[in-house]
Each structure stands twice: as structure tokens, then as C-alpha cells.
C-alpha positions as CSV (number, residue, x, y, z in Angstrom):
1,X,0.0,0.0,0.0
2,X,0.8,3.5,-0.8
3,X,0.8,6.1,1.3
4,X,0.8,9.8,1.7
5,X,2.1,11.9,4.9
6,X,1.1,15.1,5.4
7,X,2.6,17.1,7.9
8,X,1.3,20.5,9.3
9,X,2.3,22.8,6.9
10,X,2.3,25.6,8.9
11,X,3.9,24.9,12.3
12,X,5.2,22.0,11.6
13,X,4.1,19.9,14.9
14,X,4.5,16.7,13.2
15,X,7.9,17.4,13.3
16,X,8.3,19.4,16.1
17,X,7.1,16.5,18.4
18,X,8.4,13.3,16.2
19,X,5.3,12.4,15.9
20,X,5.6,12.2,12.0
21,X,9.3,10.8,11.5
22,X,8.1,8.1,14.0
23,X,5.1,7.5,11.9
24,X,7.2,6.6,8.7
25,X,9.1,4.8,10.8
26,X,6.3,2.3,12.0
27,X,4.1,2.6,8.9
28,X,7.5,1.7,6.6
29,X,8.0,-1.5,9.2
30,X,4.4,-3.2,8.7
31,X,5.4,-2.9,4.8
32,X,4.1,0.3,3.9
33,X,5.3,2.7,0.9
34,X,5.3,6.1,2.8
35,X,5.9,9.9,1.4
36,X,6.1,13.0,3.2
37,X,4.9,15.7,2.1
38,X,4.4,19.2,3.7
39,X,4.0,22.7,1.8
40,X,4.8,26.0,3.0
41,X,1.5,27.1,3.4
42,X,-1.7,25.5,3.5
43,X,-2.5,26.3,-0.3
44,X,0.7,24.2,-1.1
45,X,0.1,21.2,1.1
46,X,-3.6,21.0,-0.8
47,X,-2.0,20.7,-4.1
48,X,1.0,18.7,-3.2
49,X,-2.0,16.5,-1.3
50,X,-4.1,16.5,-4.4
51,X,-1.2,15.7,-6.8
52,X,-0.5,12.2,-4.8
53,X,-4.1,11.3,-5.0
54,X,-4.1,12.4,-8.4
55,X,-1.0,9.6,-8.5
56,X,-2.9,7.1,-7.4
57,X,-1.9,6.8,-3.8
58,X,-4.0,4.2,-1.2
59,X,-4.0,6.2,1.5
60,X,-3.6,9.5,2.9
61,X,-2.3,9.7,6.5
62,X,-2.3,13.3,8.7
63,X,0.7,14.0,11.4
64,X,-0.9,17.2,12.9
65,X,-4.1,18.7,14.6
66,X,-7.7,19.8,13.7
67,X,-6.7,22.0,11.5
68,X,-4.5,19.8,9.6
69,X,-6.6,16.9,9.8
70,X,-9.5,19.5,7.9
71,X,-7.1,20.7,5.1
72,X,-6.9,17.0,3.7
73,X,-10.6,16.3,4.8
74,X,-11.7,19.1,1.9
75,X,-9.3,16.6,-0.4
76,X,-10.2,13.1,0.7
77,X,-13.9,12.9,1.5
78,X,-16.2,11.4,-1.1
79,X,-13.0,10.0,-2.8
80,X,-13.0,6.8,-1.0
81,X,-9.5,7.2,0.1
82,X,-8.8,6.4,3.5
83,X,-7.7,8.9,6.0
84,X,-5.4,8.1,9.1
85,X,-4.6,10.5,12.2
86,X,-1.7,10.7,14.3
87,X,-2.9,13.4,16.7
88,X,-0.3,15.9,17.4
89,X,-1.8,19.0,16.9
90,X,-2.8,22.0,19.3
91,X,-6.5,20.3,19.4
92,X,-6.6,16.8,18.0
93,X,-11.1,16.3,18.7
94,X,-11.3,14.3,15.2
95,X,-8.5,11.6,16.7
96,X,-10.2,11.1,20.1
97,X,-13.4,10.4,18.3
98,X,-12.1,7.2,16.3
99,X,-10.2,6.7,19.9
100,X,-7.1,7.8,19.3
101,X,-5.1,10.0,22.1
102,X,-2.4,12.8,21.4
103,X,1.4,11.0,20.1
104,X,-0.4,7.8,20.0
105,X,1.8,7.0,17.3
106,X,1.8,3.1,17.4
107,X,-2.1,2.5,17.9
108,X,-2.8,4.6,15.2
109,X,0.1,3.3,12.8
110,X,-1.5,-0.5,13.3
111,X,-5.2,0.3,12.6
112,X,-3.1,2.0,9.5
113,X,-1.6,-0.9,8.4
114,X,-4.5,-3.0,9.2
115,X,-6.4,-1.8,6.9
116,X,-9.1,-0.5,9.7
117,X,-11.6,1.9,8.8
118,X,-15.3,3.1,9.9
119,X,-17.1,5.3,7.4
120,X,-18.3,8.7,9.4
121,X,-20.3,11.6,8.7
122,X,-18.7,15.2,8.1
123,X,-20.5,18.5,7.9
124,X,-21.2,20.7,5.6
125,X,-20.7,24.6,5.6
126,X,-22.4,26.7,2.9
127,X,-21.0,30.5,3.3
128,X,-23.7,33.7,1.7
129,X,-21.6,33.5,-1.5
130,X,-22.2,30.0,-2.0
131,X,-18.6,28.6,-1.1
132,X,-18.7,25.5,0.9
133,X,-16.2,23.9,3.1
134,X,-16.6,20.8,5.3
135,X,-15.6,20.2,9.1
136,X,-15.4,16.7,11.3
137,X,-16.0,18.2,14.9
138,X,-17.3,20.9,15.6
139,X,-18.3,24.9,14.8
140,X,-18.4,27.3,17.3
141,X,-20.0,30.6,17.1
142,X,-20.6,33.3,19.5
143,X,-18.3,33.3,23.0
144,X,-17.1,30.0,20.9
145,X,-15.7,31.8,18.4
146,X,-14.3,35.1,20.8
147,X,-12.5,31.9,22.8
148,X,-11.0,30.6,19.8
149,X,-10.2,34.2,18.6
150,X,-8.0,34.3,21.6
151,X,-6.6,31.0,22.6
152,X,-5.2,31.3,18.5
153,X,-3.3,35.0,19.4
154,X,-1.8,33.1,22.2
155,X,1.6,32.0,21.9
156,X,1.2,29.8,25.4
157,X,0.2,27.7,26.6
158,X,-0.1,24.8,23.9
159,X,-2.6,22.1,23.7
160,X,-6.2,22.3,25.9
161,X,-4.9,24.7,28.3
162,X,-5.0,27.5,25.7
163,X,-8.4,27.3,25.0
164,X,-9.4,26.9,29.2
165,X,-7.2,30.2,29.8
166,X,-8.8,31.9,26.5
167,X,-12.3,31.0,28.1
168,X,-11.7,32.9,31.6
169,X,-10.2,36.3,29.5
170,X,-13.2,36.3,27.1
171,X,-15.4,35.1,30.1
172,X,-15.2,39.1,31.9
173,X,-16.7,40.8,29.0
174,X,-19.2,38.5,28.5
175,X,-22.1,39.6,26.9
176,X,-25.9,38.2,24.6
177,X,-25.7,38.2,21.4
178,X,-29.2,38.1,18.8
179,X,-29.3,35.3,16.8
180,X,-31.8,33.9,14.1
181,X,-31.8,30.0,13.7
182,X,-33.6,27.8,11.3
183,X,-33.5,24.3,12.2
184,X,-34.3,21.4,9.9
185,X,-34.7,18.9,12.7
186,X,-33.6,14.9,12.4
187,X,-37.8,14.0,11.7
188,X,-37.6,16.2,9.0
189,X,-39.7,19.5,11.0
190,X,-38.5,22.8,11.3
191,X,-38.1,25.1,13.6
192,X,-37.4,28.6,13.9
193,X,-35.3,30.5,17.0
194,X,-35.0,34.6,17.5
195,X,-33.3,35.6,20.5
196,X,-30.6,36.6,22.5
197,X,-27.9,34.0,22.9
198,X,-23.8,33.5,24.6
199,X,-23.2,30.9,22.0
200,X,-24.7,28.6,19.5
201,X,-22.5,25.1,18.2
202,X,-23.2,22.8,16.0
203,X,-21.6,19.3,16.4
204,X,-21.1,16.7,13.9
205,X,-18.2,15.0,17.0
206,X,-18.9,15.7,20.4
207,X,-15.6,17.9,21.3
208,X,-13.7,20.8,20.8
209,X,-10.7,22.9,21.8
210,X,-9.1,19.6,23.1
211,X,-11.4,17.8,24.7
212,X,-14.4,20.2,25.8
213,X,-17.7,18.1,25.0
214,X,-19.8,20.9,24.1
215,X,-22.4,18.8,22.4
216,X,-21.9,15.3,24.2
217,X,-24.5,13.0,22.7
218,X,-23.3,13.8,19.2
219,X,-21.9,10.9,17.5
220,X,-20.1,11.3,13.7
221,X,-21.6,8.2,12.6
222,X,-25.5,8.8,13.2
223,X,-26.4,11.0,10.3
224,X,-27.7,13.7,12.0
225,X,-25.7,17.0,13.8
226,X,-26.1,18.5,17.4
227,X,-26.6,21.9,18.1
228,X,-26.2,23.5,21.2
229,X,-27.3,26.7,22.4
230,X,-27.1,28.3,25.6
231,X,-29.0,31.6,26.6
232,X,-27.9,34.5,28.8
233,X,-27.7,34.7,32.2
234,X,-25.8,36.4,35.4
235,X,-22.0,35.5,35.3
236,X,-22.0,34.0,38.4
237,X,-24.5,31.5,37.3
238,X,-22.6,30.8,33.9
239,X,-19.5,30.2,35.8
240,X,-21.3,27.7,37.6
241,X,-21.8,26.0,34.2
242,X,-18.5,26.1,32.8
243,X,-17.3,23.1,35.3
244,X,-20.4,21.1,33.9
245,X,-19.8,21.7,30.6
246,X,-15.9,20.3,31.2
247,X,-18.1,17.0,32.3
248,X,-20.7,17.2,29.6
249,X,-23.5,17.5,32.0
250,X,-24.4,21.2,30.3
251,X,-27.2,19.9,28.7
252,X,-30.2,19.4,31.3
253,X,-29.6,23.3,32.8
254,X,-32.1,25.7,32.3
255,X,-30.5,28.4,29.5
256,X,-29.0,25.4,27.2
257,X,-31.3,24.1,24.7
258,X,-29.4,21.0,22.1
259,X,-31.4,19.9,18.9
260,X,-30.3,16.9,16.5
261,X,-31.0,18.2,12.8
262,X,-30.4,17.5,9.3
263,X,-29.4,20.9,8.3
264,X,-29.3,24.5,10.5
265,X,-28.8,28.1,9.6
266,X,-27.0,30.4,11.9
267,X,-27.6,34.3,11.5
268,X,-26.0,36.9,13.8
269,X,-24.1,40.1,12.7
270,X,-20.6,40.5,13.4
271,X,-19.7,37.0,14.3
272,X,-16.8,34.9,12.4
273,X,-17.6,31.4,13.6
274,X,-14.9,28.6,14.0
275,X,-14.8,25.1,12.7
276,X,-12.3,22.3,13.5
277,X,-10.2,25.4,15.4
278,X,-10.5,27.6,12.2
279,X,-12.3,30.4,10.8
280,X,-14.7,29.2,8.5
281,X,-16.5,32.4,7.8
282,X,-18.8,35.4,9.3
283,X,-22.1,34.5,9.9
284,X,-25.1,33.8,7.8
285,X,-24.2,30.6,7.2
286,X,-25.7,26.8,6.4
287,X,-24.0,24.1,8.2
288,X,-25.8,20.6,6.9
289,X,-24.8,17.2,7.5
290,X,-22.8,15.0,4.9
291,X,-23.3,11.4,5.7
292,X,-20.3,8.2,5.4
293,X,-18.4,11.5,3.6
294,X,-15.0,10.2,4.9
295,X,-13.6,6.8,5.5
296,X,-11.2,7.0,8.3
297,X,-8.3,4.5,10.1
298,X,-9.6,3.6,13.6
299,X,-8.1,1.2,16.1
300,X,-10.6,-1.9,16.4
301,X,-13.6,-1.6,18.3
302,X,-14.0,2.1,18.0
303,X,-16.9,2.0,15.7
């Protein structure tokens, strides 16, 4: 088997950590043809991505995080190509959800080289203008997307702790925001939502930012998405909230509502939202779901 190595193109982590010379490593042991590549930028790393699959090669396989992981997803899914992770990014969410934890190198080299793959869901992002772009975990807008504003202007910590510190800063100046939200719902209904919200995420993986299980019952292989919303209230009371939503017990207090839909539409002026770590665009936009989009490596009993 072929395959293809891409390495963050922009920081390098794959690198940085080892994670992706110890990769080749393992994957070249069980038999495996590996190539690394790795652009300059994230344009470059598309093209030199889409020129090996333009080759012919088996498999593509991601040393990096989120944001990585997404630059090939907008390559691979649909193409039948299997994609592999080895988490060792700033947030690696799409990893932990095929069960694979940070500079797990040789659990996920072996469901590699098994052959081991699930089919899951991805979602969908259709921008005013048309442009669509897809996402594995989750977007964030609102406080969401202020937090990942920040925790991506800071230089330090790395990993989860970025994003908890980012959430206390943006916490003081917290503040409602008015939203309009169309909801296809899974039974096929709709619903419509005008009000003042603090966030609103849709989930097509249950976690973000590392590890935060904003929308907790969502599961990338259902065929739906989960959307959480949570409404104002006094700080005090939303700080009580924060330690529940680090457990995933969020959901059954008063000012969060979650839906499972087919499709939503997210409406709010001023606010870039945030998918797989990264801005995907300002708001209006259509997030639907994209079912068995993406065949991925996963260890064995993961799916």
C-alpha cells in the first residue's frame, strides 16, 4: 500500500514532536510505501495532497491537529481514500473520536496498516456567497468563536490549556448576542429560534478545543448534527456552568437548549464562527450534514 504523509504545513508539529518521522518509521515496518509531504503554506500542502491522489496513492495519513486533519478532509472525503490521524496537533477532537489519544503513534500506525476503517459523517458549511467547506468536529460561534479568537493570538500555553485560559479572558466581558436560527430537525420538522444568545455550536463529533464536550450525545456516525445553544444569564451562574460543561453535564440546565438536525442556519451580525479550530467564515451561514463523507483508520472496536 501507498501512502501519503502530510505534515502541518504551517507549524510544523508533526515534526516538532516526532510524531511524523516516527510514523514513517512504523508505517514503513508493517510494509508500507510512505511519502512525506508538507507545503509552505496550507494552499501548497492541498496541491502537493491533491497531486498524490491524483498519483494514485492508497492512503492518505495526517501527522498534525484539527486544522490539519481538515485541510486533507476538503481533499479526501467522497473519494473513497482512507484517511489516518496521528494526533499531534494543538486540538486533535477528530483523533479522540475514532479513539485515538495525542502522540499515539503506534495504535494509530497498526489500525493504518491493518487496513481498519469506519465510514463517518462530516458537515457541511455553505457560506452567503455559495462557497462550501466541510468540518469533522465541531463549529463554534458566538463566546465559541471570541475563545478561539483568543486561545489562537496566544503563543502559550499549547494544547487544551490555551483554549481553558482563552475562556476565563473572554469570560469578563461577556455579553448576549441576537441570533436567528432555522433548524431542519432529524424528523424532518423545522423550527425557527429569535433571540438573545452567549453561543450557539453545532456538532457533527462531540468535542472541541481539546477535549471540551460541548455537544456530548453527538456521534459522527448517526447522520444527523447536534446543536447546542445556551442563553444569557448572570456571570455568576454561567461560571457555575462552565465546570459542567468540562463533564458534559451542560445539557439538562435551564439556559441550554441541544437539537439533532439535518441541516441548520446560523444568523447573527458581526460573528466569524470557527470550525475544527478555524475560521470558516462570518455569519449567515448553512452548516448541513454529509453522511459516510469520509472513510477514516480507527483502532478496532472504535466504531
Amino acid at each position: 500500500m501507498n501512502v501519503t504523509l502530510l505534515v502541518n504545513p504551517a507549524a510544523r508539529a508533526g515534526m516538532h514532536t516526532g510524531a511524523a518521522p516516527q510514523a514513517a518509521e512504523r508505517l514503513r515496518a508493517h510494509g508500507l510505501r510512505t511519502t512525506i509531504i508538507s507545503g509552505g503554506s496550507a494552499e501548497e500542502s492541498s496541491h502537493l495532497l491533491q497531486t498524490a491522489i491524483d498519483l494514485g496513492t492508497d492512503a492518505v495519513v495526517v501527522a498534525g491537529g484539527d486544522g490539519t486533519v481538515n485541510l486533507a478532509i476538503q481533499i479526501v472525503a467522497g473519494t473513497g481514500i482512507p484517511l489516518g490521524i496521528i494526533p499531534s496537533g494543538t486540538g486533535n477532537d477528530l483523533a479522540a473520536a475514532v479513539g485515538l489519544k495525542e502522540l499515539d503513534v503506534a495504535r494509530a500506525a497498526e489500525a493504518i496498516a491493518a487496513g481498519l476503517t469506519r465510514e463517518i459523517d462530516l458537515a457541511r458549511v455553505t457560506r452567503a456567497d455559495g462557497s462550501t467547506r466541510l468540518f469533522g468536529t465541531v463549529l463554534a460561534s458566538g463566546f465559541d468563536s471570541k475563545v478561539n479568537d483568543r486561545a489562537n493570538a496566544m503563543r502559550w500555553p499549547r494544547g487544551g490549556s490555551r483554549y481553558n485560559i482563552a475562556i476565563l479572558i473572554e469570560f469578563l466581558t461577556l455579553a448576549g448576542i441576537p441570533y436567528d436560527i432555522e433548524l431542519e430537525l432529524a424528523d424532518g420538522t423545522t423550527e425557527s429560534i429569535t433571540t438573545y444568545l452567549v453561543m450557539a455550536t453545532v456538532g457533527n463529533g462531540r468535542t472541541y478545543g481539546g477535549g471540551i464536550p460541548i455537544c456530548p450525545d453527538a456521534d459522527p456516525s448517526d447522520g444527523v448534527l447536534d446543536v447546542t445553544i445556551v442563553r444569557p444569564a448572570g456571570r455568576l451562574r454561567l461560571l457555575r456552568l462552565l465546570p459542567r460543561v468540562y463533564k458534559g453535564t451542560h445539557t439538562s440546565v435551564g439556559e441550554v437548549s441541544t437539537y439533532r438536525v439535518r441541516s441548520v442556519r446560523l444568523s447573527s451580525p458581526g460573528v466569524t464562527a470557527y470550525a475544527d479550530g478555524d475560521p470558516i467564515g462570518a455569519l449567515p451561514l448553512t452548516i448541513d450534514v454529509v453522511p459516510k463523507a469520509l472513510r477514516i483508520f480507527a483502532p478496532a472496536g472504535t466504531g
